[in-house]
C-alpha positions in Angstrom: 64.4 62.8 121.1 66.0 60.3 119.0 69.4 60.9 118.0 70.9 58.1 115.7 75.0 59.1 116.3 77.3 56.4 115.2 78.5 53.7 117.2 82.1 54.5 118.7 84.1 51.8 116.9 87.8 53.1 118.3 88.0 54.6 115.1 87.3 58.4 113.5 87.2 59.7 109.6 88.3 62.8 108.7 86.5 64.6 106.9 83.5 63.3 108.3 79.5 64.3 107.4 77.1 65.2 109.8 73.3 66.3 109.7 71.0 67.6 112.7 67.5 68.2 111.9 64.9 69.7 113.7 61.2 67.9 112.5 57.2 69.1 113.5 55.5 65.9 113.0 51.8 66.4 114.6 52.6 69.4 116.4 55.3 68.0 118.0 58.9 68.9 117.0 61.4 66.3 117.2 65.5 66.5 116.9 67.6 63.9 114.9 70.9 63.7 114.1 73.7 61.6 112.6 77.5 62.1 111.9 79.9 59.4 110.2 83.1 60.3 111.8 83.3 57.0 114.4 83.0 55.1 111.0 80.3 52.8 111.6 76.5 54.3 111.7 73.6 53.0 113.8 70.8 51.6 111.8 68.5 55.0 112.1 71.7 56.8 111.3 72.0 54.8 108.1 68.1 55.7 107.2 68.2 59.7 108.0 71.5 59.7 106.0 69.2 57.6 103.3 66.3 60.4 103.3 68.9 62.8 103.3 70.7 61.6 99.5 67.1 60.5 98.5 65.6 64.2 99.0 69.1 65.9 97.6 68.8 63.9 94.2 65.2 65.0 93.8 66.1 69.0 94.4 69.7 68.9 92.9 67.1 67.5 89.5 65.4 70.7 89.3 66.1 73.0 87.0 66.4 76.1 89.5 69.1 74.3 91.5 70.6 73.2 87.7 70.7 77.1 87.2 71.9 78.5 90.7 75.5 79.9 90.4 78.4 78.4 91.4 79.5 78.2 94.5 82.3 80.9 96.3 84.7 80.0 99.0 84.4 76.7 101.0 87.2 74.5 101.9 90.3 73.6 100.1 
């Protein structure tokens, strides 16, 4: 299980991101992970975090995610 977490620089970011993924790649299902809140990321970090804005600008393109309502609630 490969889990790219960030190197612990001394330091933290608030607020931070963090993703965890669970993956079936040839029948075997794999975990992966990332967060940016000991500011520096590992190098597979920096890649799933890559994937991650890559795949979100091709669906936040679409015209059903254009039309979805707005959102309620969240953080302020």
């Amino acid at each position: 299980m490969l889990s790219p977490l960030p190197l612990d620089m001394g330091c933290s970011t608030t607020p931070y991101s963090e993703d965890r993924w669970k993956v079936l790649i040839n029948g075997v299902e794999r975990t992966f992970a990332w967060s940016s809140e000991k500011c520096e990321l590992t190098d597979d970090a920096q890649q799933l975090k890559e994937l991650r804005d890559y795949i979100f600008e091709m669906v936040s393109a679409k015209k059903e995610y254009i039309e979805l309502p707005e959102a309620v609630g969240g953080y302020d």
